[in-house]
C-alpha positions in Angstrom: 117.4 108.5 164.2 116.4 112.1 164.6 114.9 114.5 162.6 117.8 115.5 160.6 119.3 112.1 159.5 115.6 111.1 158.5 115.3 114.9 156.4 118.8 114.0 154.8 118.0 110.4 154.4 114.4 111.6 152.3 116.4 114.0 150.5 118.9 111.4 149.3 116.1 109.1 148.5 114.2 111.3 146.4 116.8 112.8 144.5 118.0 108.7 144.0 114.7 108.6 142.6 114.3 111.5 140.4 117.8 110.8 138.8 117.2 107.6 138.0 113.1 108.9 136.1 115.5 111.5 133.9 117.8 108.6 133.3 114.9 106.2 132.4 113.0 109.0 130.3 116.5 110.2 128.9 117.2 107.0 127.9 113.7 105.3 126.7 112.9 108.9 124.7 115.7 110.4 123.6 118.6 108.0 122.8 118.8 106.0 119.7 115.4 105.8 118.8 114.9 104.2 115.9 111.9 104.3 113.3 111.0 100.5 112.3 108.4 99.8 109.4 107.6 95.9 108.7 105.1 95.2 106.3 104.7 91.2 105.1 105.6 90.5 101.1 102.7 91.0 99.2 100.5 88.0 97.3 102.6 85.5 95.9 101.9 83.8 92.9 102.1 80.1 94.2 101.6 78.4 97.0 103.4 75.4 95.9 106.8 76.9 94.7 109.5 77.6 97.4 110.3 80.7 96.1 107.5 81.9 94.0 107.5 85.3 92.5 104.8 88.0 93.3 100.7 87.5 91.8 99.4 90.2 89.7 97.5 91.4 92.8 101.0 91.2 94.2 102.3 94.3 91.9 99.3 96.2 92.3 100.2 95.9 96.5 103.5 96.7 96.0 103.1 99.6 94.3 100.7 100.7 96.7 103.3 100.3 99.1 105.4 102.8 97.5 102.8 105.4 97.6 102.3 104.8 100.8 105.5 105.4 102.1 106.9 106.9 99.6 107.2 110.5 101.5 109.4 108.5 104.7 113.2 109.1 103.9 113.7 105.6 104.8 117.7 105.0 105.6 117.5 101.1 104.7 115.1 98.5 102.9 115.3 95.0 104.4 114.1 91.7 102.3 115.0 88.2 102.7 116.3 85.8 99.8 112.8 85.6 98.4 111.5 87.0 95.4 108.3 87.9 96.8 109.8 90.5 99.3 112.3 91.7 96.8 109.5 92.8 94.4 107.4 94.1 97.4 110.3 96.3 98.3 111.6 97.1 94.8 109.1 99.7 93.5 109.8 102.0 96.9 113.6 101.3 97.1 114.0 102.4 93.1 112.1 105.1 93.6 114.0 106.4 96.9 117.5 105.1 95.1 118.0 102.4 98.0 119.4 99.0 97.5 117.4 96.2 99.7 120.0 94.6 102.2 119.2 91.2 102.0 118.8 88.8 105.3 118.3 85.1 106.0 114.7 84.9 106.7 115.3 82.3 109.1 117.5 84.7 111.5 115.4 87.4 112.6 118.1 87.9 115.5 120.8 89.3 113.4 118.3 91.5 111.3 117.3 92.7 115.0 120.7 93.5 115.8 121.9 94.8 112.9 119.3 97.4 113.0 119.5 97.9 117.0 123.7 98.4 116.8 123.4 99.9 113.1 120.6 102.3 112.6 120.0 104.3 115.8 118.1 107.5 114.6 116.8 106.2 111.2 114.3 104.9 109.7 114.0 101.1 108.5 111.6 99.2 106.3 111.6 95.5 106.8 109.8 93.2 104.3 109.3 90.0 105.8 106.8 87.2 106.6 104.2 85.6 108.5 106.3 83.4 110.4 109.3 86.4 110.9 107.2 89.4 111.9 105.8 88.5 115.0 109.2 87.6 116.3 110.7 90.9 114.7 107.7 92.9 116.9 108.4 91.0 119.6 112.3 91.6 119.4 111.5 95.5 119.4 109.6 95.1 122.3 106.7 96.6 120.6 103.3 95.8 121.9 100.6 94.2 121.8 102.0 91.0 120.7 100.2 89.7 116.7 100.2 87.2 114.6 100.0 87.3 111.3 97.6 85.1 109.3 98.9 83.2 105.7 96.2 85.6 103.9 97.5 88.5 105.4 99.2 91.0 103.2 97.8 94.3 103.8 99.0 95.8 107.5 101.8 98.4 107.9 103.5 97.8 111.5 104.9 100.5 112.8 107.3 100.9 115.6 108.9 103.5 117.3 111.7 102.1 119.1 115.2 102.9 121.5 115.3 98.8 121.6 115.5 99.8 125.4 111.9 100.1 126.1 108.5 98.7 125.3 106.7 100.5 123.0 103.0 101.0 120.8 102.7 98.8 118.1 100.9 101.1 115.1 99.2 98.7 113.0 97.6 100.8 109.5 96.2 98.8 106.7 97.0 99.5 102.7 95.8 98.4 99.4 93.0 96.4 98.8 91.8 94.7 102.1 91.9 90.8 102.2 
């Protein structure tokens, strides 16, 4: 090969790979990033009941949770058919005017595709549980990879997500530690 075939063929070979970093950064910055809030129910009020509704200390989280976020134009609130993450949810989503979607709890897939395919370029609150939010982190691609404990009820997950791309897992704590 001489000279000039091996010039052209580095030219070609660069530019292949600079085109395809602008794609990658285009893509994994820029397009359909989504803001994605989970946060686990707050205390419930029985650990015997199936559906038990929120503990006094409960409220007193929930409405903590509405300060705290309270200033984030969330676009939807998303609870599962359990009292304890409706009334988690419900002091925010009155006072933003939002009505919760519910979800199965036991299909974190569609919840992930709903928001992926439905809510590019908004922001999301999911209130879910200990055995749904590690999955949901994990579906976002969002790292490092948690676990939430059964006396867990005071982190904030954060993720800032195109669903394309890994990305940092903020993890912030509210209320009254347990």
């Amino acid at each position: 090969m001489n000279r000039k075939n091996l010039t052209v063929s580095w030219i070609i070979t660069v530019t292949i790979i600079v085109v395809a970093l602008v794609y990658v950064y285009f893509f994994c910055n820029v397009i359909s990033e989504h803001t994605i809030v989970i946060v686990r129910h707050a205390e419930k009020e029985s650990l015997t009941s199936p559906n038990p509704h929120l503990s006094a200390e409960g409220q007193i989280r929930a409405q903590e949770l509405k300060r705290v976020l309270a200033d984030i134009p969330f676009d939807a609130i998303f609870v599962t058919e359990y009292y304890r993450t409706h009334e988690t949810a419900d002091p925010l989503a009155n006072y933003l005017g939002i009505v919760p979607i519910e979800f199965p709890a036991n299909n974190t897939a569609d919840l992930y595709n709903e928001v992926k395919n439905n809510y590019r370029n908004k922001k999301v609150l999911i209130v879910g549980h200990s055995n749904t939010i590690p999955a949901l982190i994990g579906m976002f691609q969002a790292e490092p990879v948690i676990q939430v404990s059964e006396n867990e009820y005071d982190n904030i997950f954060v993720i800032k997500s195109n669903i394309n791309c890994t990305s940092p897992l903020l993890i912030m704590k509210y209320g009254e530690p347990n």
